[in-house]
C-alpha angles and dihedrals in degrees: 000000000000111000111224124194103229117226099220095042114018091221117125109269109195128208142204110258109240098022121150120279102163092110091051091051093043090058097049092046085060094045092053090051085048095055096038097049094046079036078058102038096044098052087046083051090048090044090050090044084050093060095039093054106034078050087057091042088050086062096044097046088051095048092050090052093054077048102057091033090057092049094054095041091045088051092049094045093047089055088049094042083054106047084047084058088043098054088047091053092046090051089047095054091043089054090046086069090045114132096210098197081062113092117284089233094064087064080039088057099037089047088052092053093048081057092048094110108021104084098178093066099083088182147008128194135179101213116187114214097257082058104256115139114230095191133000130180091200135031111336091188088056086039093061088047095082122086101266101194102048084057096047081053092051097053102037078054106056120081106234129057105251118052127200112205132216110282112268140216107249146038105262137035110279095018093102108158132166114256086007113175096221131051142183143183134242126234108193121186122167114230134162131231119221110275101012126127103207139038134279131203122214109207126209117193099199117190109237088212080077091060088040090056085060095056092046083061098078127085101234142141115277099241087055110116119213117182139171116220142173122248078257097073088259118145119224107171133015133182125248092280102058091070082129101028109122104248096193120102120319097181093135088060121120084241097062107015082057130355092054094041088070111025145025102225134020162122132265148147101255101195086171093093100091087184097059103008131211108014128184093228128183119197132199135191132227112244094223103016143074088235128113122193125206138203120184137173121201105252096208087054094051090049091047092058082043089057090044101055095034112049099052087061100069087068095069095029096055088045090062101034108110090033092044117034105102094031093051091051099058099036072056097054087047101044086048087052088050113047090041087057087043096052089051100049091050090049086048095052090038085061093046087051100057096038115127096220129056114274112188120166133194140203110247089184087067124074116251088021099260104200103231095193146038134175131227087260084052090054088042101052099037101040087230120119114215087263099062089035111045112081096027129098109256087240096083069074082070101060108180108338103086088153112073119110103254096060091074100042087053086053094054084046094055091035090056093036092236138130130268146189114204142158111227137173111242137188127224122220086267098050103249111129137224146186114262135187109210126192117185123200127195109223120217133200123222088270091043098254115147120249113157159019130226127195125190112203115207112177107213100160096128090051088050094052087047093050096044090048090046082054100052089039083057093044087050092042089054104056099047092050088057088039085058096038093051085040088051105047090043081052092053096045090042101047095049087080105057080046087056095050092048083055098044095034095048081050093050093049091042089059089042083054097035091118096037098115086214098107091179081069090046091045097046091051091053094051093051088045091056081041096060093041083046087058097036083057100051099047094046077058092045098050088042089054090043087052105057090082092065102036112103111249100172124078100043135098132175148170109270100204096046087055095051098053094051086047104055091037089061089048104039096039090107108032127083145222094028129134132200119207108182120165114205107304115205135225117286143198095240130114107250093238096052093043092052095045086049093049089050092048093054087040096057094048090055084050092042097052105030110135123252100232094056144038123262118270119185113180118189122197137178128198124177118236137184126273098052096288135108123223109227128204114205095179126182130183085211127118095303124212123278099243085239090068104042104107086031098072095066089060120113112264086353112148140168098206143048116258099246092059088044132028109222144068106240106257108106087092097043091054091037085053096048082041096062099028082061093059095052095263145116138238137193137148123226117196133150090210107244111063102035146267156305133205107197115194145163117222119179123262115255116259102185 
């Protein structure tokens, strides 16, 4: 008897030897057959489903690479296109300034240097509308050749500043000639000159090779077509291949009669090319210009290389089918696997090699952290080649100086597997140092496990030297400029008393020679003696100007009404014929005695300049403004300020008048204007001369 497990129990089932097992066999014959012939018609299936799709995935691959060749090229001719209208706006602005009673070879010259380095402009004229040219780099006698006036029409007509005319047979401006070998385009854009009544062109004849040359650039079949056209349907540039191509309008083209007409950008089967028939062409548009730019593949040929790599491969693929099949569709999952993460890696290590900054990595699964890469910038930077580097812990980097900040705070960052941005202080292989920025990131796995360091290298040593030396110049700067401001102010307070003694001394000579009949002596000593008070004067100013910058203007809030009227009644108690007009002032955050000397210093102005035909009128105004400050208006009807003074005044020492017209030095402004800066504020004075004038200033709102 043969023991069998059974499926349902599990217990031993015995059978007869010799008992009939035909039916068993018959049914897994037909289930074989069963199997094999799905197994075949699936795989024929599968085979059928492969071309379609890889037939599908030919056209799309072609028509993302018109797409992406269109992008690159639309992105090159647009630069070219700019700097084109950049040179002519240059130009333009250059022939604005010409002075036209000058000799024409002088704009020649100054044209011929503008084209220096833009080798793609054979010519450039400045053409005035009665067809004269103005200035002209090449042959002025070919240059007046051209039809001046259909190009001034052309231009005056388009839309846009800048026009780009219909290609044209020969090499310059004005050498038009039938079957030429050469061409070139013209870039049109209207200008005027000073003085002059009417227009000028300038005039750019760019050579399309240049464009050509774009075109050239990309890396594309040889039966593609690229080709640069106006919004028109005009084709400016073709490729090598569009020798016969009819370069006239082509308006009623699919391109331009649809695609264009509602969007910007596309792809589409253009079957109205009878030389190369249908093409999967892809368009663009420029950004700032009337120009499209297309880019087709013939669509017979891609399906002809379609047809090449995919039907050979039935042959093979029939002849395993039925061995094969499920092998070969796992090895394919996996070699699709493969190759996509391969194809990553080796972009990802592509982009590490060309970066510009040290990239090292390490391995955080290892103990001590061996980096275990290191790209060329790393190398560059550090001196080390990848043999010296990889294996070792980054910190031999470090040399020495174990100490700096940044070091801890790398080692928190490794001991909480985290990322961090330092600044530390490294050491070449050949023990130079330099300043490095470094930025760590902590590297996860899918289940977060960490993995890896890695380490982005930015030399800024030379940043670092600059900042280090702009902090030492403002240090330096600092100091001297306290150094001038102490010596200043002691020189101020020091010098008042030999000024006092001039004054004193002159009074005391001029008694003793009160009856001296000599009245020059007694001129001369009066005039000392207003001398001295004079210099007494000016240094007292220039020690209280010196000493704004050390009076305390935080901590202390007023009333700034009240402040105003006691002022202006101890300064106005004597004088006649003056009037005060104050609204309600509010509360600010100024100490009483600033505000008051910044009050007196606005009032006696008002005294000092009044104007001799009206009574004074001071009007005084607040307004609330945002950002915690008041506006004030301190307004007077006296002699004004001529608007080309107005921000002379608050200069130090600065007057408008003599002063025997006018007591003073000069000085009240200029404190008025360090006064207010100090507090965080603003002053100016608006005046149109003639009926007086206006301080405007911000003081801050009151917080107490």
């Amino acid at each position: 008897m043969s023991p069998q497990f059974g499926a349902d129990t599990g217990r031993l089932l015995r059978r007869p030897v010799g008992a009939a097992t035909r039916p068993e066999t018959t049914r897994l014959i037909v289930m074989v057959a069963l199997v094999v012939g799905l197994a075949v018609l699936g795989v024929a299936g599968a085979v059928f489903e492969i071309l379609r799709n890889s037939r599908t995935e030919a056209i799309q691959s072609a028509e993302q690479s018109t797409r992406g060749m269109a992008l690159a090229l639309t992105g090159a001719v647009s630069r070219t296109v700019q700097s084109i209208d950049i040179l002519l706006q240059s130009a333009a602005g250059r022939a604005a300034e010409w002075d036209l009673s000058h000799p024409y070879t002088e704009r020649d010259q100054e044209v011929r240097r503008l084209l220096r380095f833009m080798p793609h402009i054979r010519q450039m004229a400045v053409i005035a509308a009665d067809g004269t040219v103005l200035a002209d780099s090449g042959d002025r006698s070919m240059t007046v050749r051209m039809d001046i006036k259909a190009l001034f029409a052309e231009a005056s007509a388009a839309p846009i500043p800048m026009v780009i005319g219909q290609i044209r047979s020969g090499r310059f401006l004005g050498a038009e000639t039938p079957h030429a070998v050469h061409q070139y385009l013209p870039f049109m854009r209207l200008s005027k000159l000073a003085g002059s009544t009417g227009p000028v062109l300038l005039v750019a004849a760019v050579n399309p090779l240049y464009f050509k040359d774009i075109f050239a650039s990309v890396e594309m079949p040889s039966t593609a077509r690229l080709r640069l056209w106006r919004f028109d349907g005009t084709l400016l540039v073709g490729d090598n291949g569009d020798q016969d191509f009819d370069a006239g309008h082509h308006a009623g083209d699919p391109l331009f009669a649809k695609q264009l007409k509602e969007a910007e950008f596309g792809t589409f089967v253009d079957d109205s090319d009878a030389m190369d028939g249908s093409l999967i062409t892809s368009y663009r548009t420029t950004l700032n210009w009337p120009l499209v730019l297309s880019v087709g593949l013939s669509r017979a040929d891609v399906l002809a290389n379609w047809k090449a790599a995919a039907l050979p491969l039935l042959w093979p693929a029939g002849a395993l089918t039925l061995a094969l099949l499920a092998a070969a569709t796992v090895l394919t999952r996996s070699l699709v696997s493969r190759a996509r993460a391969e194809a990553m890696l080796l972009l990802s290590e592509r982009v590490l090699e060309t970066m510009p900054n040290g990239v090292a990595i390490s391995d955080a699964t290892l103990p001590d952290y061996p980096l275990v890469y290191v790209n060329p910038a790393f190398e560059r930077t550090t001196g080390y080649t990848s043999e010296q580097a990889l294996g070792r812990n980054p910190r031999f980097l470090h040399g020495d100086d174990r100490e700096q900040a940044g070091l801890d705070e790398i080692r928190q960052a490794l001991a909480n597997g985290r990322s961090a941005t330092v600044t530390l202080r490294n050491y070449r292989s050949d023990s130079s140092y330099y300043w490095n920025e470094l930025t760590l990131s902590a590297v996860r796995s899918a289940s977060g496990r960490l993995t890896h360091f890695v380490a982005i290298q930015r030399d800024i040593t030379d940043q670092e030297i600059h900042r280090v030396q702009l902090a030492e110049a403002y240090g330096r700067i600092e100091r001297y400029s306290a150094e001038l401001e102490r010596f200043s102010f002691i020189l101020a307070h020091h010098l008042q008393e030999p000024a006092r003694h001039i004054a004193v001394y002159a009074q005391l000579v001029a008694r003793a020679l009160a009856d001296h009949g000599d009245q020059e002596i007694q001129s001369n000593l009066q005039f000392l003696t207003k001398a001295g008070g004079r210099l007494k004067e000016l240094l007292r100013d220039v020690q209280l100007y010196l000493a704004m910058d050390r009076l305390v203007m935080t901590g202390g809030a007023c009333q700034a009404e009240a402040v105003l009227d006691k002022e202006w009644e101890a300064r106005t108690r004597d004088v006649a014929g003056v009037d005060l007009i104050s609204g309600r002032l509010p509360k600010v955050q100024v100490p009483q005695r600033r505000l008051a000397d910044l009050f007196g210093i606005l009032i006696d102005n008002a005294l000092v300049f009044r104007h001799p035909d009206r009574p004074l009128r001071v009007k005084v105004e607040a307004e609330k403004q945002d950002g915690g400050f008041w506006l004030f208006r301190f307004t007077d009807n006296g002699l004004g300020i001529p608007p080309e003074f107005l921000e002379k005044v608050f200069g130090v020492f600065e007057r408008l008048h003599g002063r025997d017209h006018f007591p003073g030095n000069g000085v009240g402004l200029a404190i008025a204007r360090k006064l207010v800066e100090t507090l965080g504020g603003s002053i100016a004075a608006q005046s149109d001369g003639r009926s007086g004038t206006t301080i405007v200033m911000t003081l801050p709102e009151a917080t107490e």
